[in-house]
N, CA, C and O atoms as a GROMACS GRO file, in nm:
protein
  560
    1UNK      N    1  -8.389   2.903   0.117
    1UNK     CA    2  -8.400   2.815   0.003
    1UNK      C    3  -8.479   2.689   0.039
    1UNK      O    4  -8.573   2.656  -0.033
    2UNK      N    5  -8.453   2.631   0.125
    2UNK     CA    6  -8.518   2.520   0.178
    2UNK      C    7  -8.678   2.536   0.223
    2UNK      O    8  -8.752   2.438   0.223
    3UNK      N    9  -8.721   2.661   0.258
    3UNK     CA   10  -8.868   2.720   0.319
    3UNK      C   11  -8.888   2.856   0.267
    3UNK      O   12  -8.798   2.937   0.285
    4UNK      N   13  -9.035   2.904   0.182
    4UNK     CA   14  -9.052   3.002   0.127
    4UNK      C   15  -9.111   3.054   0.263
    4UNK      O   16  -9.145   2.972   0.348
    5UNK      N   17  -9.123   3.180   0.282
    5UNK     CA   18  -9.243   3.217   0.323
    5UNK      C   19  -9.353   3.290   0.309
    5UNK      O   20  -9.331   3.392   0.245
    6UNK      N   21  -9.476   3.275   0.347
    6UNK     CA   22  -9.607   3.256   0.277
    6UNK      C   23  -9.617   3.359   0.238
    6UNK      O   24  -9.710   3.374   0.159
    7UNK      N   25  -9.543   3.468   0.264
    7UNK     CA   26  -9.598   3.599   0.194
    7UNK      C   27  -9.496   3.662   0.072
    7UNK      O   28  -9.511   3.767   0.009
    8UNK      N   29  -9.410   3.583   0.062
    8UNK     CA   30  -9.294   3.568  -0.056
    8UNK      C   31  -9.380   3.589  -0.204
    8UNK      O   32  -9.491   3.551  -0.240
    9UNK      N   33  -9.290   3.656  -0.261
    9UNK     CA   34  -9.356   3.639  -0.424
    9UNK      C   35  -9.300   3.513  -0.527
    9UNK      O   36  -9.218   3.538  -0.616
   10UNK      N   37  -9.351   3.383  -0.506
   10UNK     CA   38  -9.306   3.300  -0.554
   10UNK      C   39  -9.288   3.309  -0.747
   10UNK      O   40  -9.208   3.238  -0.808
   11UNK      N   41  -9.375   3.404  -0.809
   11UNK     CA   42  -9.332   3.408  -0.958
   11UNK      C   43  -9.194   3.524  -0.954
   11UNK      O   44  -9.102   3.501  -1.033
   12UNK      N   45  -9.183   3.623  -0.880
   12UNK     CA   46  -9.059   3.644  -0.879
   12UNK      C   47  -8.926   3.600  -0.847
   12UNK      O   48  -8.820   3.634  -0.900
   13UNK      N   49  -8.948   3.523  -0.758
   13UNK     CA   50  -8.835   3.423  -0.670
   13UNK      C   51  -8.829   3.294  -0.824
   13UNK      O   52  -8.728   3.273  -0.891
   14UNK      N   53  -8.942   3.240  -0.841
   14UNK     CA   54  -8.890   3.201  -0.944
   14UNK      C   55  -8.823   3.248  -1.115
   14UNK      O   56  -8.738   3.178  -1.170
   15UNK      N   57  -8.876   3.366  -1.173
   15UNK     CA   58  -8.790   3.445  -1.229
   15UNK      C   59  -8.686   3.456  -1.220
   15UNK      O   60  -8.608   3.407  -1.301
   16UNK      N   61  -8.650   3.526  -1.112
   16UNK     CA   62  -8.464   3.536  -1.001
   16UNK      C   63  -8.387   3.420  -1.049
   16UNK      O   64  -8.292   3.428  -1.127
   17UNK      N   65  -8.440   3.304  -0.993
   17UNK     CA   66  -8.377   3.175  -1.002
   17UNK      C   67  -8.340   3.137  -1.159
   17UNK      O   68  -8.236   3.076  -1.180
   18UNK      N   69  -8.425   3.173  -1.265
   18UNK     CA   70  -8.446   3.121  -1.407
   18UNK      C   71  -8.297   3.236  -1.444
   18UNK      O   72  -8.191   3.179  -1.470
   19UNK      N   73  -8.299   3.356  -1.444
   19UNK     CA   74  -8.251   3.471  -1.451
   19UNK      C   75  -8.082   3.430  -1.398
   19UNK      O   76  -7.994   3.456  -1.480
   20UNK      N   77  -8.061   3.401  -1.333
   20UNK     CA   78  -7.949   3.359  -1.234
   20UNK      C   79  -7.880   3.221  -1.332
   20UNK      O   80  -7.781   3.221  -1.406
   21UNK      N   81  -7.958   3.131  -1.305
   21UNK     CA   82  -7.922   3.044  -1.367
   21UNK      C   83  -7.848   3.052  -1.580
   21UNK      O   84  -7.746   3.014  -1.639
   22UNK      N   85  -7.981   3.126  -1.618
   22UNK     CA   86  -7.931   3.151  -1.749
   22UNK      C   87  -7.849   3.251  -1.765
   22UNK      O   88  -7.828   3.299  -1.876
   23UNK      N   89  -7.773   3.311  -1.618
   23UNK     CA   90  -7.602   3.369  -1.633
   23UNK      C   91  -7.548   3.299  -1.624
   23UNK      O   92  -7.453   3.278  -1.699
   24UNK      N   93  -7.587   3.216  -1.513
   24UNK     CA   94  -7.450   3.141  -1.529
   24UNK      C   95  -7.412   3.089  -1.622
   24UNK      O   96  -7.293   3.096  -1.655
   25UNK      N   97  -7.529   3.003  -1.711
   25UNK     CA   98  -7.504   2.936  -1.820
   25UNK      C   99  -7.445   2.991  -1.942
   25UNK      O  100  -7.366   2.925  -2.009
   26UNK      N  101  -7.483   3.121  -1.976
   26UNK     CA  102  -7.408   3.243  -2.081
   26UNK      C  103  -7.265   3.273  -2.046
   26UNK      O  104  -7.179   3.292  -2.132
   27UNK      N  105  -7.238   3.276  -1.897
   27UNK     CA  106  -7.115   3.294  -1.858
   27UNK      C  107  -7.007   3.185  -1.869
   27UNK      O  108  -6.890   3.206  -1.898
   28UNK      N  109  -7.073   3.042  -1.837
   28UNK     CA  110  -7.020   2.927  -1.922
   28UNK      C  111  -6.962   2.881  -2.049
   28UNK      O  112  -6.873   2.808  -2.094
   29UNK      N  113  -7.070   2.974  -2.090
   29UNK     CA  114  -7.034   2.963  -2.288
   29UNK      C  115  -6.955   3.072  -2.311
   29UNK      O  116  -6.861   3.062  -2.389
   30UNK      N  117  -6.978   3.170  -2.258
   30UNK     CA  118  -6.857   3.270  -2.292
   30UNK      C  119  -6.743   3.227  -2.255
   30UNK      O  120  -6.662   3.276  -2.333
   31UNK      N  121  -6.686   3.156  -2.172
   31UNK     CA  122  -6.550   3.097  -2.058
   31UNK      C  123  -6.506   2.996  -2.165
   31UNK      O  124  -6.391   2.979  -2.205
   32UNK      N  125  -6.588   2.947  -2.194
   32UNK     CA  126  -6.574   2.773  -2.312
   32UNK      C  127  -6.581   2.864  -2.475
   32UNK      O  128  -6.607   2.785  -2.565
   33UNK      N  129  -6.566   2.977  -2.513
   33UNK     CA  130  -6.544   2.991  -2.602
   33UNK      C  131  -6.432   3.060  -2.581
   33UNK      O  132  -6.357   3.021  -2.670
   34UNK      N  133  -6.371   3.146  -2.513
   34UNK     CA  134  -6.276   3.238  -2.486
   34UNK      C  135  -6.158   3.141  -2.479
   34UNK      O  136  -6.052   3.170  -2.535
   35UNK      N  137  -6.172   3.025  -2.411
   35UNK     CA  138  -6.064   2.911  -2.418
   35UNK      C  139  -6.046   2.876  -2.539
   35UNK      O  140  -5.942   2.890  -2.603
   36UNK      N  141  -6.187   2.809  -2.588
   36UNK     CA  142  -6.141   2.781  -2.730
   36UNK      C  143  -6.093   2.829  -2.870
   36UNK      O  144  -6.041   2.774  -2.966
   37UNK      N  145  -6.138   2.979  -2.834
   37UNK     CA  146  -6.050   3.087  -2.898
   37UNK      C  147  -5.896   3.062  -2.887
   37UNK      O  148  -5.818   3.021  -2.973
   38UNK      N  149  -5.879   3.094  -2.772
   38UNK     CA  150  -5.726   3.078  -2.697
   38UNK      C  151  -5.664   2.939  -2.793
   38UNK      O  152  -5.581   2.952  -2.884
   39UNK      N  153  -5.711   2.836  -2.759
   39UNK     CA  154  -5.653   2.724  -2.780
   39UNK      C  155  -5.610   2.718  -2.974
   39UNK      O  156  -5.511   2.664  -3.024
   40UNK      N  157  -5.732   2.797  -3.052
   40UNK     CA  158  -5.737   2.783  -3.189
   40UNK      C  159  -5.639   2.865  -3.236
   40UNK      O  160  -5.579   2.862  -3.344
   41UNK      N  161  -5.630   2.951  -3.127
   41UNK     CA  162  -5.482   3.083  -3.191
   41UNK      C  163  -5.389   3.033  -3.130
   41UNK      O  164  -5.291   3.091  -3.177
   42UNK      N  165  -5.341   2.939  -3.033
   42UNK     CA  166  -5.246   2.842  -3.040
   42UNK      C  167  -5.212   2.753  -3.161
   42UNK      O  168  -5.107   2.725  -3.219
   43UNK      N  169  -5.311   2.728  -3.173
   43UNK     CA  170  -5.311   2.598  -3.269
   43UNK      C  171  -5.258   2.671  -3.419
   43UNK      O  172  -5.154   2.642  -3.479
   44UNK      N  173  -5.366   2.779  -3.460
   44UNK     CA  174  -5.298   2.887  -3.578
   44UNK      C  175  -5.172   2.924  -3.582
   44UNK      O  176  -5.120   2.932  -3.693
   45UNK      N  177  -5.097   2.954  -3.470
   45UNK     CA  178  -4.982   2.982  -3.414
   45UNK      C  179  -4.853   2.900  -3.453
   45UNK      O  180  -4.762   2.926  -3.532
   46UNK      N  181  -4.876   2.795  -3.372
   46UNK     CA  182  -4.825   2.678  -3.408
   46UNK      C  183  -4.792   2.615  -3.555
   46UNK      O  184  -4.682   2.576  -3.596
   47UNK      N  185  -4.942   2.616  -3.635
   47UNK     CA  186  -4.878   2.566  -3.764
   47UNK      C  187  -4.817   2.660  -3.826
   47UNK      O  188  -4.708   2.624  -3.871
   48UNK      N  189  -4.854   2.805  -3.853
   48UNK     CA  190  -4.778   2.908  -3.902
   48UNK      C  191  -4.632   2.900  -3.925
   48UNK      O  192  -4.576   2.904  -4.034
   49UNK      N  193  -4.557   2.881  -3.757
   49UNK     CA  194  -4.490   2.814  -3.710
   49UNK      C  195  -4.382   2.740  -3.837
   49UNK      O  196  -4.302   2.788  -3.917
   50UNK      N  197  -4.420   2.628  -3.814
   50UNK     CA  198  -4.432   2.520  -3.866
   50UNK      C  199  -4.417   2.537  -4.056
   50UNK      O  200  -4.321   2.494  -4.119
   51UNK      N  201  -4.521   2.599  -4.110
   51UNK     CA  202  -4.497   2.647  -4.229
   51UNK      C  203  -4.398   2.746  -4.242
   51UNK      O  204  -4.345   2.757  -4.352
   52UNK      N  205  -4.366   2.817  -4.155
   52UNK     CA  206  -4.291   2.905  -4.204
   52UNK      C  207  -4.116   2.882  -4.192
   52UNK      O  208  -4.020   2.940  -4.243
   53UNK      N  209  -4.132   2.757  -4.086
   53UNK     CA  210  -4.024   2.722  -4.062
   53UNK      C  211  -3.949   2.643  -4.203
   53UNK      O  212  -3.843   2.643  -4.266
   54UNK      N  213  -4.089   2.575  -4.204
   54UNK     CA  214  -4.071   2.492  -4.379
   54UNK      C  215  -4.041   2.550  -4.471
   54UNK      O  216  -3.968   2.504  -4.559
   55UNK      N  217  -4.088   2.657  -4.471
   55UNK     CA  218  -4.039   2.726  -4.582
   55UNK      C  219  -3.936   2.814  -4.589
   55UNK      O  220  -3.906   2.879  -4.689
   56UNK      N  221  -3.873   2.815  -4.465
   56UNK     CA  222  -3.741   2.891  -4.483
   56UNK      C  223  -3.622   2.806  -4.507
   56UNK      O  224  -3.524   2.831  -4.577
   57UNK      N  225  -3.655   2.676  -4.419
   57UNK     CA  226  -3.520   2.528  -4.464
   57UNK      C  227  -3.532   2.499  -4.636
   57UNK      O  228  -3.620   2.449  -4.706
   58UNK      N  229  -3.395   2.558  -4.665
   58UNK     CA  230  -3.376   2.483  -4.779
   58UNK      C  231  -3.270   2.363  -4.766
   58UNK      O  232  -3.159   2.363  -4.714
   59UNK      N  233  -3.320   2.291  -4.810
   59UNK     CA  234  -3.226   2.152  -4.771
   59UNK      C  235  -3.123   2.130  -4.888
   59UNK      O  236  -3.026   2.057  -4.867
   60UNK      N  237  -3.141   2.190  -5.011
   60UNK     CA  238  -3.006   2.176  -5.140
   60UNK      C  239  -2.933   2.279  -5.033
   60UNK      O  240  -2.833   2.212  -5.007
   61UNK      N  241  -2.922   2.382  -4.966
   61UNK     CA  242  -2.837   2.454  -4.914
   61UNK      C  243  -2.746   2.393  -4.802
   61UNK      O  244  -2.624   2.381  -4.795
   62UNK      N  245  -2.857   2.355  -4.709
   62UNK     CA  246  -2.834   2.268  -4.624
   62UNK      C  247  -2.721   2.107  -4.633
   62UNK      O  248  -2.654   2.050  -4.547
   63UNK      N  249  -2.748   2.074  -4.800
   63UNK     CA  250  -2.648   1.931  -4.766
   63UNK      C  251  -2.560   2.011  -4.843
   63UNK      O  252  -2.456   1.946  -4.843
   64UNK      N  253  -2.546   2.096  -4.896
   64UNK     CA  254  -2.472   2.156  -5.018
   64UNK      C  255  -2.369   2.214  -4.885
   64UNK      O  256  -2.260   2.161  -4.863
   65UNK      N  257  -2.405   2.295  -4.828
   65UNK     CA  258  -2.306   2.274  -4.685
   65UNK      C  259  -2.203   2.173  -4.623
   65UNK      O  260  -2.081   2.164  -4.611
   66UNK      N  261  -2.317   2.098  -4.589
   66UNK     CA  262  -2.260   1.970  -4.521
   66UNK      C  263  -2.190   1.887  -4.643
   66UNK      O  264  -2.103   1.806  -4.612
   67UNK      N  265  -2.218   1.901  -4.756
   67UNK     CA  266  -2.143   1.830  -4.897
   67UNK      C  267  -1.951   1.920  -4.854
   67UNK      O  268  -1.836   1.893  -4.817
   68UNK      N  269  -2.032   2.023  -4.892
   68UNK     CA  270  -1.853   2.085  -4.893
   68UNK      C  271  -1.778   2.092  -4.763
   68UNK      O  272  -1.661   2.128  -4.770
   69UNK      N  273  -1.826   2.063  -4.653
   69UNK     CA  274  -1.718   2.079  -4.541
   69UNK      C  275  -1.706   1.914  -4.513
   69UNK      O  276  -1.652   1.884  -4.407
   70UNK      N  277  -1.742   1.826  -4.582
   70UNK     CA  278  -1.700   1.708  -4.605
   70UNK      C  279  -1.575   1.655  -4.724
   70UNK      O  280  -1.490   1.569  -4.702
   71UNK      N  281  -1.587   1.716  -4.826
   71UNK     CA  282  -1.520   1.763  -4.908
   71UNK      C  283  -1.405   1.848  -4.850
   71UNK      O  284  -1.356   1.747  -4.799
   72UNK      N  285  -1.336   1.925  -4.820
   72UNK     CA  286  -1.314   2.005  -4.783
   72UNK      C  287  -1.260   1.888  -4.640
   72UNK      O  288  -1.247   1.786  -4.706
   73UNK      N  289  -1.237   1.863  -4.549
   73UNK     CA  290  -1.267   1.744  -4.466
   73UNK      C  291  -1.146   1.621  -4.527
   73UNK      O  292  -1.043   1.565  -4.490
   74UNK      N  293  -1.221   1.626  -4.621
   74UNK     CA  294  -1.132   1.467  -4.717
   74UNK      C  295  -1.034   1.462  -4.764
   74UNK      O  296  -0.954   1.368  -4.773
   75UNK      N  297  -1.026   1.677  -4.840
   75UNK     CA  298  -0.880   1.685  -4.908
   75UNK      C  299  -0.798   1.712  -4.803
   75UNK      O  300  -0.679   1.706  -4.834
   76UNK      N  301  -0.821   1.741  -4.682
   76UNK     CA  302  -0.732   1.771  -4.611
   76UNK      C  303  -0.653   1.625  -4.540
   76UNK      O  304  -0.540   1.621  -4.493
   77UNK      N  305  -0.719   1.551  -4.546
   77UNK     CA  306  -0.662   1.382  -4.521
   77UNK      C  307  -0.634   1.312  -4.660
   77UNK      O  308  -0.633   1.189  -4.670
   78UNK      N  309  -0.614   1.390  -4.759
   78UNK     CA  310  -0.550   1.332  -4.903
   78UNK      C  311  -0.394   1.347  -4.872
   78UNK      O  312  -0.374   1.396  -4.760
   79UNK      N  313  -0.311   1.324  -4.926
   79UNK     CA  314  -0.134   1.330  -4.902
   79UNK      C  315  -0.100   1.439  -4.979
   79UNK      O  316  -0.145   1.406  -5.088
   80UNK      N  317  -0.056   1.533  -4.990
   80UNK     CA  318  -0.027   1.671  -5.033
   80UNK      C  319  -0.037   1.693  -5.211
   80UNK      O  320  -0.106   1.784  -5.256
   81UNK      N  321   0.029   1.613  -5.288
   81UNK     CA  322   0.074   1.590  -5.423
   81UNK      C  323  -0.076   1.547  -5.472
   81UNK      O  324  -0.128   1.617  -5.560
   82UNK      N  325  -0.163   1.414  -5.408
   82UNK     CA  326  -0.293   1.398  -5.431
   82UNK      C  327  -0.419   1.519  -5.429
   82UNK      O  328  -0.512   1.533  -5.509
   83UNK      N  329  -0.393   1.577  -5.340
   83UNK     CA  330  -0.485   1.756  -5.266
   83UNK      C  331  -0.434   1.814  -5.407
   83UNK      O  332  -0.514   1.834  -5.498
   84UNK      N  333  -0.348   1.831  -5.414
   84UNK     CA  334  -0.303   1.968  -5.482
   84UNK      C  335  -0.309   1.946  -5.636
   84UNK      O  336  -0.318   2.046  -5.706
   85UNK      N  337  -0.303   1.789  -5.712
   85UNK     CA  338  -0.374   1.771  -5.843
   85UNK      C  339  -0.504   1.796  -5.882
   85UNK      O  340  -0.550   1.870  -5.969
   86UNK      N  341  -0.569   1.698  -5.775
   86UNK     CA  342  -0.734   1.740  -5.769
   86UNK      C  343  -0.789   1.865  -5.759
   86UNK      O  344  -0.882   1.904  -5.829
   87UNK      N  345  -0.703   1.959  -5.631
   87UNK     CA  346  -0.722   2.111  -5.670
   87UNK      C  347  -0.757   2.166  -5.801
   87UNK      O  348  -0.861   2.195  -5.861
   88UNK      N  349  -0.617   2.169  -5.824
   88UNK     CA  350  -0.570   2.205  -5.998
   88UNK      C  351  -0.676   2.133  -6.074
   88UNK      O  352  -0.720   2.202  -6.166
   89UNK      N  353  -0.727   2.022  -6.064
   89UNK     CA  354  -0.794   1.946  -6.183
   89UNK      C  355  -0.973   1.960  -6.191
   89UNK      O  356  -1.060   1.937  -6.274
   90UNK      N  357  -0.968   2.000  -6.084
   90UNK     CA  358  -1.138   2.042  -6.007
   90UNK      C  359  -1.156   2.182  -6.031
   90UNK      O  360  -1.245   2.230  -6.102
   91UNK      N  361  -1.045   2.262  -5.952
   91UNK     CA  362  -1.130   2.417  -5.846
   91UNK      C  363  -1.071   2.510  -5.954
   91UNK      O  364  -1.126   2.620  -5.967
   92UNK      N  365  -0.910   2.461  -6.074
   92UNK     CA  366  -0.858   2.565  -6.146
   92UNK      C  367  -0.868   2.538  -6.242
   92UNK      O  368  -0.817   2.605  -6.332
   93UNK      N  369  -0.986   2.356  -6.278
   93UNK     CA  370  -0.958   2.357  -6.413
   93UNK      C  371  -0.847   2.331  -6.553
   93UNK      O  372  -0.847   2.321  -6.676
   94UNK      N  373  -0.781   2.327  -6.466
   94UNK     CA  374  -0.637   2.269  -6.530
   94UNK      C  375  -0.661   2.134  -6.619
   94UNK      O  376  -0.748   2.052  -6.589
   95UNK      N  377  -0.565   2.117  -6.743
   95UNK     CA  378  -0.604   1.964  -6.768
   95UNK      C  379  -0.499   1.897  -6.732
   95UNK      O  380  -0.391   1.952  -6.711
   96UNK      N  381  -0.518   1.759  -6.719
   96UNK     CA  382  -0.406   1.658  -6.705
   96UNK      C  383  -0.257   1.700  -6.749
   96UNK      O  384  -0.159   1.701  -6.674
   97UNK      N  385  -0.261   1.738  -6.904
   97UNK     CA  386  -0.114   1.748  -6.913
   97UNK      C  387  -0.044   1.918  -6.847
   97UNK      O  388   0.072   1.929  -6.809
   98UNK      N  389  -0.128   2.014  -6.847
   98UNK     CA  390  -0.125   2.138  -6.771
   98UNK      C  391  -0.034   2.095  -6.639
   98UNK      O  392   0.084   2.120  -6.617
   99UNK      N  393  -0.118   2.032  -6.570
   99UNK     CA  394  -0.110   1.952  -6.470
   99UNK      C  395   0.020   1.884  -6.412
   99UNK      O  396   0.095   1.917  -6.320
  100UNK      N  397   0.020   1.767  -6.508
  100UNK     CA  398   0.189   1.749  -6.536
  100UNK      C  399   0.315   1.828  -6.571
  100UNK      O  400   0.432   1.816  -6.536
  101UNK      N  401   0.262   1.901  -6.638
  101UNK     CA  402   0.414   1.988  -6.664
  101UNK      C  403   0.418   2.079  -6.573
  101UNK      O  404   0.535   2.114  -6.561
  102UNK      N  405   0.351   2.135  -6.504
  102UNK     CA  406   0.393   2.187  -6.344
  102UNK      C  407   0.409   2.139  -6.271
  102UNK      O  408   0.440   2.191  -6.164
  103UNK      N  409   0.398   2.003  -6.291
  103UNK     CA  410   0.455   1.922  -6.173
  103UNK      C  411   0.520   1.810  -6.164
  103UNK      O  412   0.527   1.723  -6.077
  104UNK      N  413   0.600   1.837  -6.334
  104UNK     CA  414   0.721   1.758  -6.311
  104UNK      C  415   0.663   1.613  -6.304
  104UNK      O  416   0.741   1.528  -6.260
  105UNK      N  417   0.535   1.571  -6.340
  105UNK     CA  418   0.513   1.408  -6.341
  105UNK      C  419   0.438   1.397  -6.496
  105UNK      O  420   0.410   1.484  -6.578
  106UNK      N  421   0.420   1.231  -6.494
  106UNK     CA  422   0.348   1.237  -6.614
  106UNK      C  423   0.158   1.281  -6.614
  106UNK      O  424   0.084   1.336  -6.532
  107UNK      N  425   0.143   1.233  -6.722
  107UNK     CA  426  -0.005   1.249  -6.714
  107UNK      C  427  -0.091   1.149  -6.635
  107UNK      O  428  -0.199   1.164  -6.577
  108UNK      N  429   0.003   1.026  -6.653
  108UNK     CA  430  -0.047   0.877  -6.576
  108UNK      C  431  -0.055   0.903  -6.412
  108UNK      O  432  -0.150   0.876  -6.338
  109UNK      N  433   0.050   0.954  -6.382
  109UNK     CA  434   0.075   0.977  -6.235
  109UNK      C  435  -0.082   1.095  -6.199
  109UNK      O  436  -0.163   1.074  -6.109
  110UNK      N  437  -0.085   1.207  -6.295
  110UNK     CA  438  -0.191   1.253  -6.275
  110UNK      C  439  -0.337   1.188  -6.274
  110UNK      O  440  -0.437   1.243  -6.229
  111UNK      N  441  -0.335   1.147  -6.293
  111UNK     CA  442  -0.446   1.040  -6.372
  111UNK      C  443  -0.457   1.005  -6.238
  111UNK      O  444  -0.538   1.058  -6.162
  112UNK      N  445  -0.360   0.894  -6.197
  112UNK     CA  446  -0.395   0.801  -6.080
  112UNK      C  447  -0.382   0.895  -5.929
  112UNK      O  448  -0.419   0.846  -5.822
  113UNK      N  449  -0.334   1.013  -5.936
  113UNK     CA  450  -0.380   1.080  -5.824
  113UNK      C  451  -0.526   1.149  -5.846
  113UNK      O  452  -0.579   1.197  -5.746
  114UNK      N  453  -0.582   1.156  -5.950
  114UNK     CA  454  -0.732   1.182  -5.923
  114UNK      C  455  -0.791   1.074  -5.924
  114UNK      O  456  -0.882   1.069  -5.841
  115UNK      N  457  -0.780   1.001  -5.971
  115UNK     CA  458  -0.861   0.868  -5.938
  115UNK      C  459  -0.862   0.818  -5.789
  115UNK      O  460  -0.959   0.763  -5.736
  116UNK      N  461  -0.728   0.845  -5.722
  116UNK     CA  462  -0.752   0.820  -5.600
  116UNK      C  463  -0.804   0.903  -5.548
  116UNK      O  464  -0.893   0.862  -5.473
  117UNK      N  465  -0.783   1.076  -5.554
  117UNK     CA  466  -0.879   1.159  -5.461
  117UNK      C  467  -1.030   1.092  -5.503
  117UNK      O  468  -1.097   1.061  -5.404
  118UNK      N  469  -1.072   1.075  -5.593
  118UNK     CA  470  -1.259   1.067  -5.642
  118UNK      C  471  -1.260   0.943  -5.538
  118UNK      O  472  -1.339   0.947  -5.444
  119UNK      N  473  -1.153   0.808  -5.558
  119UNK     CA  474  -1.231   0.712  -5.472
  119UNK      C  475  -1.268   0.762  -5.357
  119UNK      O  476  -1.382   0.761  -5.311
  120UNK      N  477  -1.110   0.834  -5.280
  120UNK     CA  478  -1.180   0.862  -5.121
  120UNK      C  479  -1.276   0.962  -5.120
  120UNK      O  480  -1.367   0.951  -5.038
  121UNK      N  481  -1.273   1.072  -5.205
  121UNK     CA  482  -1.411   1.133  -5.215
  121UNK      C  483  -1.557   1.079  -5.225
  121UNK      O  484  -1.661   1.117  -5.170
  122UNK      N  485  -1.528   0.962  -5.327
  122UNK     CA  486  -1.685   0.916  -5.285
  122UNK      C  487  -1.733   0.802  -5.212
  122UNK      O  488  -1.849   0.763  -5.202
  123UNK      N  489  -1.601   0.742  -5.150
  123UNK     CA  490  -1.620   0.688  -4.993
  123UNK      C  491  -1.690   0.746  -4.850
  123UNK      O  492  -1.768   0.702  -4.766
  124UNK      N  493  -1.607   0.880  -4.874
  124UNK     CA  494  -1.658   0.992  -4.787
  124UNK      C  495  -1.842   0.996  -4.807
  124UNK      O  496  -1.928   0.965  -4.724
  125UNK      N  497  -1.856   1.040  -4.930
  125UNK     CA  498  -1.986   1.076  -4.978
  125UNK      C  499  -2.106   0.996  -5.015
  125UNK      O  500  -2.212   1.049  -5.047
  126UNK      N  501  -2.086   0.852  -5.008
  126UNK     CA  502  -2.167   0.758  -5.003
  126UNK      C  503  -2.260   0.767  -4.946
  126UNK      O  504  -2.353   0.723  -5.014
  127UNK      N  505  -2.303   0.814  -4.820
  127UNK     CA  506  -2.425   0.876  -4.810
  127UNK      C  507  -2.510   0.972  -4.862
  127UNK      O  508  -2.622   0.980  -4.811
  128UNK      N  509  -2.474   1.056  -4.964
  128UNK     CA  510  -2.497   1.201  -4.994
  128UNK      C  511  -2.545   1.147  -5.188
  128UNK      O  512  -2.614   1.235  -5.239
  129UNK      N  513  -2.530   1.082  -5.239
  129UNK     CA  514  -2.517   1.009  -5.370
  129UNK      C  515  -2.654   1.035  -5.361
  129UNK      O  516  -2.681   1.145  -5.409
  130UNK      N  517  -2.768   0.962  -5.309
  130UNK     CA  518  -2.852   0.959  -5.368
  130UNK      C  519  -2.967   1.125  -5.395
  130UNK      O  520  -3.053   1.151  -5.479
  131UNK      N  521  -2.906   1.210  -5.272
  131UNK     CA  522  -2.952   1.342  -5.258
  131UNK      C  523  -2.868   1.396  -5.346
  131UNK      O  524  -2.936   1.498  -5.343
  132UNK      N  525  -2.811   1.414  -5.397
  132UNK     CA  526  -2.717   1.484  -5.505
  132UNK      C  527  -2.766   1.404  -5.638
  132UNK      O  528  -2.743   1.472  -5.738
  133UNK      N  529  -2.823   1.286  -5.664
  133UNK     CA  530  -2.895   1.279  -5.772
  133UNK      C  531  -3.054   1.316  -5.785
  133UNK      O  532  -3.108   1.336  -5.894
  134UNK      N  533  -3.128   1.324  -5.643
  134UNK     CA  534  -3.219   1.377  -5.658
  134UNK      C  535  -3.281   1.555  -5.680
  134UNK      O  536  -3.364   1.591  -5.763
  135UNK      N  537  -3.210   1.641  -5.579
  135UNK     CA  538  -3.233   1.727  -5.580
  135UNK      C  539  -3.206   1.807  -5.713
  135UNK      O  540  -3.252   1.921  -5.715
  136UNK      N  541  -3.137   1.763  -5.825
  136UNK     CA  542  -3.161   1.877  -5.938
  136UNK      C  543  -3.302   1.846  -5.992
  136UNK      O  544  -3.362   1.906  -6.081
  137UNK      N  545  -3.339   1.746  -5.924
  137UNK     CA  546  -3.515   1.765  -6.010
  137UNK      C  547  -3.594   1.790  -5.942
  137UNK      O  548  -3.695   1.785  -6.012
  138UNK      N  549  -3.621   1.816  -5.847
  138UNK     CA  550  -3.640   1.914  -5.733
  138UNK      C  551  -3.688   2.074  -5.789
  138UNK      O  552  -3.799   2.125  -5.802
  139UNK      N  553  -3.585   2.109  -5.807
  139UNK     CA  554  -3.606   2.235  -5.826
  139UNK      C  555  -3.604   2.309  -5.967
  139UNK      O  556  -3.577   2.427  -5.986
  140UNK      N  557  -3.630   2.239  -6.037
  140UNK     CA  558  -3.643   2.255  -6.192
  140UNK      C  559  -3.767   2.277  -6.243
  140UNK      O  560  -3.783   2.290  -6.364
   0.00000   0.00000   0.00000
């Protein structure tokens, strides 16, 4: 490389060299695209990912969950007579005086044991208020 000698074919030697070189350089671009292939089907990968993950979280399900085992949570720290009106007055529908005459109190007493379950219920739920007013428009 450093000394031809004189009887060398210098337009072939230079050919060789041109020839050589513009592999390597093709082989470059092939290497730098094969990565960047690589990297773009990462990247495709990834958001797919990402969308599909999105689109499988439903979040009304999600607090609607976490709503009822909070709920659920609260009546169980209500005092028995309080649990078991709100039951009746919520989950069976019962009315107030229904209510009372199975249980031997008035309607007032009923009254003020749901009023107290709702307060501690929506003590509990004070965080959850504003997602429980948003999400029915959400999905409408």
């Amino acid at each position: 490389r450093n000394s031809l000698h004189a009887d060398s074919n210098i337009p072939a030697y230079i050919l060789t060299v041109i020839k050589h070189k513009c592999l390597n350089y093709l082989q470059r671009l092939r290497t730098t695209e094969k990565v960047t292939k690589y990297l773009k089907d990462c990247s495709d990968w990834e958001l797919n990912l990402r969308i599909s993950t999105l689109e499988a979280c439903n979040p009304e399900r999600i607090f609607c969950d976490e709503i009822q085992k909070i709920v659920e949570e609260t009546l169980q720290k209500l005092p028995l007579q309080t649990r078991e009106i709100f039951i009746r007055s919520r989950y069976n529908n019962q009315s107030h005086k229904e209510i009372a005459e199975s249980l031997k109190i008035s309607t007032k007493s009923v009254e003020f044991h749901l009023t107290k379950a709702l307060k501690v219920l929506r003590i509990a739920l004070k965080d959850y208020f504003p997602i429980l007013f948003f999400f029915p428009y959400i999905y409408r």
